[in-house]
VOLUMTI-520389 format. One record per residue (C-alpha): x, y, z; chain; residue in one letter; residue number from 0. Coordinates in steps of 0.05 Angstrom, whole numbers. Each point is the difference from the previous one (the first is absolute). Layout:
xx, yy, zz, chaine, residu, num
X, Y, Z, A, A, NUM $
...
REM end
This chain:
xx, yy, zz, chaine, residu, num
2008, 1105, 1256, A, X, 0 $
30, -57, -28, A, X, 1 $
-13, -67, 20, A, X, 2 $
73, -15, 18, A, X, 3 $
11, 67, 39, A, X, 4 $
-65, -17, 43, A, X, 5 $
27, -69, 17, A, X, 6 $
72, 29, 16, A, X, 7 $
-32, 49, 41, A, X, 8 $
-41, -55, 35, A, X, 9 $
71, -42, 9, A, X, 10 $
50, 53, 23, A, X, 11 $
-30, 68, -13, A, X, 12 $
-4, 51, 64, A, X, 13 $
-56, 31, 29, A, X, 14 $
-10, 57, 52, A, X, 15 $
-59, 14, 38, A, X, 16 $
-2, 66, 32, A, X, 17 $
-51, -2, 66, A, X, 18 $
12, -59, 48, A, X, 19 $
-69, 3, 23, A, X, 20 $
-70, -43, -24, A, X, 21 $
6, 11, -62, A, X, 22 $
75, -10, -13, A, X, 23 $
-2, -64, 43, A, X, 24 $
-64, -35, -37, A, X, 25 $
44, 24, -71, A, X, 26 $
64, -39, 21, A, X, 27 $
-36, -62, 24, A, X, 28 $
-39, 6, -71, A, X, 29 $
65, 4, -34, A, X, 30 $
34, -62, 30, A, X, 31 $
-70, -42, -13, A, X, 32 $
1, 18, -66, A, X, 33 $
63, -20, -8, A, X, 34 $
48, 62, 1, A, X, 35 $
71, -39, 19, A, X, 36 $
39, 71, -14, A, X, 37 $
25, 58, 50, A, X, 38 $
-59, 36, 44, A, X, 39 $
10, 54, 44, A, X, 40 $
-51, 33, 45, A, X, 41 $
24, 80, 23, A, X, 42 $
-47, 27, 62, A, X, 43 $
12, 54, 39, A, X, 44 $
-19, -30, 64, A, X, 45 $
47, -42, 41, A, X, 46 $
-51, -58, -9, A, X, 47 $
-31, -59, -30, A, X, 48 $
-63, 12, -27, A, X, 49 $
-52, 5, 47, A, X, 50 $
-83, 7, 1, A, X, 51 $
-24, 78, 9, A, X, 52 $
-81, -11, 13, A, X, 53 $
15, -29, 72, A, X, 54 $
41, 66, 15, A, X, 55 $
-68, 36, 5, A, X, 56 $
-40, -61, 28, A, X, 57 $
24, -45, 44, A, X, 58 $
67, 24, 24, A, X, 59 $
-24, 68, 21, A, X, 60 $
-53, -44, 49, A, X, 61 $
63, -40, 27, A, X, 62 $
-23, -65, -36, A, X, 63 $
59, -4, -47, A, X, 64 $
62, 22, 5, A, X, 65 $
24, 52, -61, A, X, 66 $
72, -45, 5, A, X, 67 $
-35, -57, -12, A, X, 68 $
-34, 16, -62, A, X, 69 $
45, -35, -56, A, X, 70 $
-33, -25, -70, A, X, 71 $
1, -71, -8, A, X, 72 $
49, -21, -51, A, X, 73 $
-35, -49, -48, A, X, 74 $
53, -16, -39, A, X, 75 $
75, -2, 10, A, X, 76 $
23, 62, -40, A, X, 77 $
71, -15, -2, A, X, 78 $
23, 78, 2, A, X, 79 $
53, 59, 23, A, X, 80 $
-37, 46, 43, A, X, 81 $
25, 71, 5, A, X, 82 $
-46, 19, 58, A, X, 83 $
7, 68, 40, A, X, 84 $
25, 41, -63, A, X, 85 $
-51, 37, -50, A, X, 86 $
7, 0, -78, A, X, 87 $
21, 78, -21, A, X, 88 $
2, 7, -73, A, X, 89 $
-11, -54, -58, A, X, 90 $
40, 8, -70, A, X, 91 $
-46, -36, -51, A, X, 92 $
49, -3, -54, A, X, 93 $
44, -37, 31, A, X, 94 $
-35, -35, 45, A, X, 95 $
22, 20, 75, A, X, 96 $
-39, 19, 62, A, X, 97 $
45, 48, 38, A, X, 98 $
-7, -7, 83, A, X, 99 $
5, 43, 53, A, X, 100 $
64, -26, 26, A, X, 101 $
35, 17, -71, A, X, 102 $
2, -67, -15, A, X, 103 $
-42, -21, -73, A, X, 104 $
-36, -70, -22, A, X, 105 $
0, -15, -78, A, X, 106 $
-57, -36, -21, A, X, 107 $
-35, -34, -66, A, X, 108 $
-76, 8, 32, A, X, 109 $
-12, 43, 46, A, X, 110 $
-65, 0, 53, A, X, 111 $
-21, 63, 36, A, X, 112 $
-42, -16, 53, A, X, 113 $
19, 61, 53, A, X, 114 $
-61, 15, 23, A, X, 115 $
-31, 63, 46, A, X, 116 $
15, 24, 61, A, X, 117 $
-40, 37, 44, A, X, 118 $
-21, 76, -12, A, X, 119 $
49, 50, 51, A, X, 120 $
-33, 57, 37, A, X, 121 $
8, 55, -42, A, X, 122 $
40, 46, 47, A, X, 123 $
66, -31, 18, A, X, 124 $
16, 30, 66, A, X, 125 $
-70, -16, 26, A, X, 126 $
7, -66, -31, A, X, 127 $
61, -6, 44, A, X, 128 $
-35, 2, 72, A, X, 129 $
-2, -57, 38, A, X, 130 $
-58, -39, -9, A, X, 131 $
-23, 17, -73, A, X, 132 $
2, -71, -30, A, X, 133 $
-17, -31, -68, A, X, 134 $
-18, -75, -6, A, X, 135 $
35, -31, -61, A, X, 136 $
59, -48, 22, A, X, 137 $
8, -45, 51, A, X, 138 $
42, 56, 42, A, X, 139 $
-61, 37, -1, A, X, 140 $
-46, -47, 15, A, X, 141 $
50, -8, 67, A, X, 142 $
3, 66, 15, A, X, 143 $
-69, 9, -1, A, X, 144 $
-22, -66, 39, A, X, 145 $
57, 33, 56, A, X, 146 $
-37, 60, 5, A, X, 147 $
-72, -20, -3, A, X, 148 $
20, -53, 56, A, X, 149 $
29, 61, 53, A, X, 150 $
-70, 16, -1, A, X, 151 $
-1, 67, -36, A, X, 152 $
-52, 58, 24, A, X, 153 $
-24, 5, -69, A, X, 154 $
14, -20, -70, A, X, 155 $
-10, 45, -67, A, X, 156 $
-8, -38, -69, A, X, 157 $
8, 48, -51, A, X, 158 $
-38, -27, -61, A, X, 159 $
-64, -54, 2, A, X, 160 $
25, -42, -63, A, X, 161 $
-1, -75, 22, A, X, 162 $
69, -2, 26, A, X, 163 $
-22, 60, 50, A, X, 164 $
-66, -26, 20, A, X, 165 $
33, -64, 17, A, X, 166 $
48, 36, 41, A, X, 167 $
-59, 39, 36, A, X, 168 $
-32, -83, 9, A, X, 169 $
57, -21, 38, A, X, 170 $
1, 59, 43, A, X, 171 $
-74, -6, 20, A, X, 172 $
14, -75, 13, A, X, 173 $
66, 17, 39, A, X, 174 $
-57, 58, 37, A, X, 175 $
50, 49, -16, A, X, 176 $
-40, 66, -20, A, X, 177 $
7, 16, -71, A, X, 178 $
-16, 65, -51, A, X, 179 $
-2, -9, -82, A, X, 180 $
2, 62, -37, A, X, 181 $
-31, -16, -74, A, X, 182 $
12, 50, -58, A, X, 183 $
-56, -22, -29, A, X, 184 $
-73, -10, 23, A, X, 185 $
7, -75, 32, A, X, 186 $
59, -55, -5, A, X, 187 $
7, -41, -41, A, X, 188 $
-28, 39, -52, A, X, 189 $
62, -3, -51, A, X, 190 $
-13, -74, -15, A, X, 191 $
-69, -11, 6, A, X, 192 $
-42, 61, -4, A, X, 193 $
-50, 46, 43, A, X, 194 $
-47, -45, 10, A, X, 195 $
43, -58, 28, A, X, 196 $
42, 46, 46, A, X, 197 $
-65, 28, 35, A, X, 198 $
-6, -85, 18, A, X, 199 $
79, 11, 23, A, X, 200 $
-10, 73, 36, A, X, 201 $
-49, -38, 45, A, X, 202 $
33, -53, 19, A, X, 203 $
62, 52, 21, A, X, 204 $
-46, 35, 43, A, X, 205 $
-38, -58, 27, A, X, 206 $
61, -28, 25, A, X, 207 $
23, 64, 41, A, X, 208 $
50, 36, -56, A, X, 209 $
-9, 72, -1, A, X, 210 $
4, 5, -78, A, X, 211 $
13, 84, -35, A, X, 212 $
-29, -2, -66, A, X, 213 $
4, 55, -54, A, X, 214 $
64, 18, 37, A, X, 215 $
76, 4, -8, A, X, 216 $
58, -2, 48, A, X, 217 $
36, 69, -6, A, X, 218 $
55, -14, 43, A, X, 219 $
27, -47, 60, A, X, 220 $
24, 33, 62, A, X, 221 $
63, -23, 42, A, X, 222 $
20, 13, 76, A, X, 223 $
54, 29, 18, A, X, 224 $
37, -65, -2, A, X, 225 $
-17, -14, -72, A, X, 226 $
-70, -48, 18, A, X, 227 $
-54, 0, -43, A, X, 228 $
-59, 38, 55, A, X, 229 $
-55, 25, -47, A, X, 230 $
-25, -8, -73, A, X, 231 $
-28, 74, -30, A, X, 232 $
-53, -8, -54, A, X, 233 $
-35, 41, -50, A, X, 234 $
-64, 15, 38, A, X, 235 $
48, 32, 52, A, X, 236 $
-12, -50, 58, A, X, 237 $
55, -34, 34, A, X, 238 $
-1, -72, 22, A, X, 239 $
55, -25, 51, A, X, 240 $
28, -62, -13, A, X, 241 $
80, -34, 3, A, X, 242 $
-4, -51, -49, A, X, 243 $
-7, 27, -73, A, X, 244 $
-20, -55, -58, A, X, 245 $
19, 27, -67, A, X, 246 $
-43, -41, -54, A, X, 247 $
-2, 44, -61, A, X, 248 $
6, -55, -48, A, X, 249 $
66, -19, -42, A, X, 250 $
49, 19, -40, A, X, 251 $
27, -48, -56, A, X, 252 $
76, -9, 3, A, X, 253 $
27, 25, -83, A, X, 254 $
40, 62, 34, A, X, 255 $
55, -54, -16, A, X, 256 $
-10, 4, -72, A, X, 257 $
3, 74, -18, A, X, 258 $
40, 6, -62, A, X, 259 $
-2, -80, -17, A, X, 260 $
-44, 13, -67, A, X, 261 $
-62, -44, 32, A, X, 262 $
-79, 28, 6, A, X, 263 $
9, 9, 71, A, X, 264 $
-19, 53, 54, A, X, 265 $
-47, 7, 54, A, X, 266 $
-58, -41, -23, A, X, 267 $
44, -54, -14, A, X, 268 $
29, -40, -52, A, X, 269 $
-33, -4, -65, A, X, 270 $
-3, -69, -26, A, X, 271 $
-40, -49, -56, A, X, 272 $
-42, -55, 27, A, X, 273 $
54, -46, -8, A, X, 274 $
44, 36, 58, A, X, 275 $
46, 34, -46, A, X, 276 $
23, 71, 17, A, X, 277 $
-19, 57, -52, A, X, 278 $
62, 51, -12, A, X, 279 $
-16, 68, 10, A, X, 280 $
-24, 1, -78, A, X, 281 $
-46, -46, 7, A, X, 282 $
34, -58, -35, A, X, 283 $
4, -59, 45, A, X, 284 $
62, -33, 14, A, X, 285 $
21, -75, -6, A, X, 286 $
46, -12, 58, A, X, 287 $
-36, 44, 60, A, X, 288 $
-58, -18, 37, A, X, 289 $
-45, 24, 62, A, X, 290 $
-42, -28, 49, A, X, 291 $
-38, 13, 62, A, X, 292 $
-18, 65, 35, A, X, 293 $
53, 50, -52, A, X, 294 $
-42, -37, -58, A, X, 295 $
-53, 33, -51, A, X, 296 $
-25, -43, -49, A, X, 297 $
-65, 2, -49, A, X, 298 $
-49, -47, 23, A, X, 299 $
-52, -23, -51, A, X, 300 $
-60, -15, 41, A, X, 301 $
15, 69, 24, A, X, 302 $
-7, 39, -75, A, X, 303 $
78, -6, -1, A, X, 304 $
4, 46, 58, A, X, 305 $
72, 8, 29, A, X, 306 $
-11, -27, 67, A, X, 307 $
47, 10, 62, A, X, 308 $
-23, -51, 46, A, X, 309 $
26, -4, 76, A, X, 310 $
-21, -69, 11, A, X, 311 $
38, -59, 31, A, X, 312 $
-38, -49, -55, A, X, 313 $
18, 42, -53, A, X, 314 $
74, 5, 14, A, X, 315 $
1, -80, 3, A, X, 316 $
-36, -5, -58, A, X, 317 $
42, 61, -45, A, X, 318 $
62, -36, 32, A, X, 319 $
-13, -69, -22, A, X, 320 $
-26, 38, -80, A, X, 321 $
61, 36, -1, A, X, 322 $
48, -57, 21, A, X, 323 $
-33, -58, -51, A, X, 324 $
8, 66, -57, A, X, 325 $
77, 11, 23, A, X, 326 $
23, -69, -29, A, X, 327 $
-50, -26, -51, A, X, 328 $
-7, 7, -75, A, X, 329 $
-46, 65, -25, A, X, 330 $
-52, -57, -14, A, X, 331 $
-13, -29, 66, A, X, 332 $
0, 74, 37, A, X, 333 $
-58, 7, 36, A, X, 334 $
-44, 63, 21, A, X, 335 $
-13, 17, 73, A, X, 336 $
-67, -6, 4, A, X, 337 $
-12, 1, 80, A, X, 338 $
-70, 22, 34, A, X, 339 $
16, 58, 46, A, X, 340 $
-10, -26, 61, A, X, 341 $
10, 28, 75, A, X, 342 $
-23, -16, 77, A, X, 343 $
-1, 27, 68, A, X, 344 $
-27, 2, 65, A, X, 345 $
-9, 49, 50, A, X, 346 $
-46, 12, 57, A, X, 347 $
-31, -73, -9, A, X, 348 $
-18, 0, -77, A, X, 349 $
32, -35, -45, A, X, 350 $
2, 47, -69, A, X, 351 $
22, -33, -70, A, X, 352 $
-10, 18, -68, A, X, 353 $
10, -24, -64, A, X, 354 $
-2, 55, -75, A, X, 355 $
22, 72, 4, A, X, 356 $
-51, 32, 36, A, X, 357 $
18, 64, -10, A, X, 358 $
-17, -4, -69, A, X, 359 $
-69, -7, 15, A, X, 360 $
-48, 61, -9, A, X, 361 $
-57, -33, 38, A, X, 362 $
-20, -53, 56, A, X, 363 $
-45, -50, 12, A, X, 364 $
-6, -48, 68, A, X, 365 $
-20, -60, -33, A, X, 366 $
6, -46, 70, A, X, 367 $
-11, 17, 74, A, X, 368 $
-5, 72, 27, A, X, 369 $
46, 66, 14, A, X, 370 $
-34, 11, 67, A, X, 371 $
14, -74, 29, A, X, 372 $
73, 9, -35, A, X, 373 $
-13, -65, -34, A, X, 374 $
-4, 11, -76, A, X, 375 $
30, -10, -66, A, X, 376 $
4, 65, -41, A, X, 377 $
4, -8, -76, A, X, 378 $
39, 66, -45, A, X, 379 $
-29, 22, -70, A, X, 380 $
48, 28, -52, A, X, 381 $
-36, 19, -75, A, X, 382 $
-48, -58, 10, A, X, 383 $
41, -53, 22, A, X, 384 $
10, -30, 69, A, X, 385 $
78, 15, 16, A, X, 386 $
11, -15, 81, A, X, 387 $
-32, -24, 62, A, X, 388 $
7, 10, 73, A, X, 389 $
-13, -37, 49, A, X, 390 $
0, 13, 79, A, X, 391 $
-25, -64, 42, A, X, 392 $
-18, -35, -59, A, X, 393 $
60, -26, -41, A, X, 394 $
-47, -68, -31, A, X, 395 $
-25, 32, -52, A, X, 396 $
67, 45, -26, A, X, 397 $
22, -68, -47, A, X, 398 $
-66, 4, -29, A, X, 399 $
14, 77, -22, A, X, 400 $
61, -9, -15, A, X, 401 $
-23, -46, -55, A, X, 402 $
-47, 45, -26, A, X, 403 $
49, 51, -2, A, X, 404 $
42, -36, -41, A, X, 405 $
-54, -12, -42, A, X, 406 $
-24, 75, -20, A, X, 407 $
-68, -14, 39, A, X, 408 $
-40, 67, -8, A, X, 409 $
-22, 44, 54, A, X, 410 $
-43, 15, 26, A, X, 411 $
-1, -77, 30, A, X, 412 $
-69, -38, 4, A, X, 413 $
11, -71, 29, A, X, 414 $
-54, -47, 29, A, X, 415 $
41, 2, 69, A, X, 416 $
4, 80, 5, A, X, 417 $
-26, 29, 52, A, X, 418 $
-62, 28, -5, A, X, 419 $
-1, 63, 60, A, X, 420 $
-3, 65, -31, A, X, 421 $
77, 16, 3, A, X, 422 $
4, -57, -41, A, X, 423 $
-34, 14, -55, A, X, 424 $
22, 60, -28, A, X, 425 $
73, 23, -22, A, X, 426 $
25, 62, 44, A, X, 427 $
59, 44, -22, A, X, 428 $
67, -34, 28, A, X, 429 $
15, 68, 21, A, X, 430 $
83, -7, -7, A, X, 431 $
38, 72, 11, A, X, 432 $
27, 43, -50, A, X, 433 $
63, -42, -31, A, X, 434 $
41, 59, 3, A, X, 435 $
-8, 19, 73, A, X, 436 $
41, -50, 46, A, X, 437 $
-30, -44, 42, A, X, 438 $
39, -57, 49, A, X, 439 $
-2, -73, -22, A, X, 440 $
-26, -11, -71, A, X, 441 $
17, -66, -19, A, X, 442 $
-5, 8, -73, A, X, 443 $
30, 51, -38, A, X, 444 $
-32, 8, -69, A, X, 445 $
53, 38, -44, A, X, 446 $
-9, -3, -76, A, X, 447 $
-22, -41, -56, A, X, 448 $
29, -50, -46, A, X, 449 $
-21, -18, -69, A, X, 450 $
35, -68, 5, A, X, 451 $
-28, -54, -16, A, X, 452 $
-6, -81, 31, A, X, 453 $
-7, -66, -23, A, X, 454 $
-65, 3, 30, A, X, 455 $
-85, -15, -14, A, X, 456 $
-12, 73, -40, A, X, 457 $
-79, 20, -1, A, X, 458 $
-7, 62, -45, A, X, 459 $
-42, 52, 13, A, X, 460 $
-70, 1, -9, A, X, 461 $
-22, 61, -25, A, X, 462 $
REM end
């Protein structure tokens, strides 16, 4: 783009950001730093102001925050017209209009799409109707939930052991309400960091009093005669009792919108270069769209240019702020979005973070502490080089492995420091499902390759 256009964008030029959440918040306050004096817009389908979602599962379902009191800090004056409570329906790319719900449409000159995922429904509509089958995404389920786990309920069923689930089944156990996870596969947590690590997490489940189902599915939900949720049917034929219902089958990324718009969108996301700008649906990238946040899938090139959907808070500031500085700045100062997956949690006492895509890794190695104390960092192996670590207990050492990884360090890892007890020394298989059987809670979503290239350090192979 010209020079002149860019600066007349920057002066009086009008931007819309569809998703009034983390990421569309962090991309306004980025445009008005940098600058942008124009028109900006933020469309969200929820009567709100951005607010935080990690507390939802934390905090506020233990009664120590409340989920109406969970607004994002503004850290800069934005300066915009907020069309809150009304969704964006359709988007016309040639001439530059986001149709809403309402009828009503917003023209732009760049547009933003940051809209996000919302929780995964119970499959079966009329079951997922009864009274007391819940999902925890917004703030008005968060509420809900809190209501009902605070009336003391005889027992509560999480349906899926991802992270958002086994948090769910945490604050149950703290609250001493009885609670049952069922688990498609063979242990939670097993979606985002492999077999060997969700043995560590299946332990501390039953340690702490959950009555966790593995290598089982929910086949249907049975209501009373009133239309309550009374009993939960799964695939080994046994019946558990129980009136609260937790639905945590993981996400669904929010492109219905765009059906028909011409963009590389559908239900893995919205394909996009490393500088935040939207592919159309030929794989030509466009100049005045870009994405951001959860709905995102970008190449990563620490990664082998791996499309990567990532579902974490970091990474939506991060893509937000990329895509924002890109929006109004000449082709020569565009940056790539380079963040270092990243994610955290905490449930029944340990404090989990990570840093790399483990589920790239093929193998293991506990380089620090020990999976029987639950005090360890666990370092992942993909074609020789070291590509994640996890950490539960034992976050000092992540910043160190994060560098590394960065770097291209090989695996397996040999450090002065590592720990020398035989589960240390040798690599294990990461054991990570089957990609193409479901599990709840992945993290990362690994979906393609990119040849593109980045202004970046290039080591050829050594052959």
């Amino acid at each position: 783009m010209p020079a002149d256009h860019v600066e007349r964008l920057r002066r009086e030029g009008r931007i819309v950001i569809v998703g009034a959440s983390l990421a569309g918040l962090r991309a306004a306050e980025t445009l008005r730093a940098e600058g942008f004096a124009g028109e900006l817009t933020l469309i969200g389908d929820e009567p709100y102001e951005p607010y935080d979602r990690p507390p939802l599962s934390k905090s506020v379902l233990l009664g120590k925050a409340s989920p109406l009191h969970t607004e994002l800090p503004h850290r800069w004056e934005v300066d915009a017209k907020w069309r809150l409570g009304v969704a964006a329906a359709g988007l016309d790319l040639t001439a530059g209009r986001v149709r809403l719900a309402d009828g009503d449409e917003v023209e732009y000159d760049r547009l933003l799409i940051a809209t996000g995922v919302r929780a995964r429904p119970w499959p079966k509509e009329e079951e997922a109707r009864l009274d007391g089958v819940c999902l925890l995404r917004t703030r008005e389920d968060a509420a809900d939930l809190y209501r009902r786990l605070r009336a003391g309920p005889r027992r509560v069923f999480v349906i899926g052991a991802g992270f958002a689930g086994s948090e769910v089944a945490s604050a149950c156990r703290e609250m001493g309400i009885a609670v049952t996870v069922a688990e498609r596969a063979g242990a939670p947590l097993v979606g985002a960091l492999g077999g060997v690590i969700g043995a560590v997490a299946a332990g501390l489940q039953t340690e702490n009093g959950v009555d966790l189902r593995t290598h089982v599915t929910v086949t249907s939900l049975e209501g009373d005669p009133v239309g309550r949720v009374r009993a939960v049917h799964l695939s080994d034929e046994s019946v558990v009792e129980a009136d609260v219902v937790v639905v945590s089958l993981g996400s669904l990324r929010n492109t219905e919108w765009l059906a028909g718009s011409g963009l590389g969108a559908g239900p893995r996301g919205i394909a996009c270069d490393a500088g935040c700008r939207a592919f159309d649906f030929r794989g030509i990238v466009t100049d005045d769209v870009f994405v951001a946040g959860d709905v995102a899938r970008s190449p990563h090139a620490l990664f082998g240019y791996q499309f990567l959907s990532l579902e974490h808070w970091g990474n939506a500031v991060a893509q937000a702020e990329t895509a924002a500085h890109n929006m109004i700045c000449h082709g020569a100062e565009r940056r790539p979005h380079l963040w270092m997956p990243a994610f955290w949690s905490s449930m029944f006492g340990v404090n989990i973070k990570s840093v790399g895509v483990p589920p790239m890794g093929e193998q293991l190695m506990i380089t620090q502490g020990s999976l029987a104390e639950r005090r360890f960092v666990g370092v992942y192996g993909h074609q020789g080089r070291m590509i994640a670590a996890v950490s539960f207990d034992n976050t000092r050492w992540l910043e160190f492995y994060q560098r590394q990884i960065e770097r291209g360090a090989p695996f397996p890892v040999e450090f002065p420091t590592m720990d020398r007890r035989p589960e240390g020394l040798r690599p294990v298989a990461a054991d990570f499902p089957d990609p193409s059987l479901p599990t709840h809670g992945p993290t990362v979503t690994l979906s393609g390759y990119s040849p593109a290239d980045q202004q970046l350090v290039f080591h050829p192979a050594r052959h």
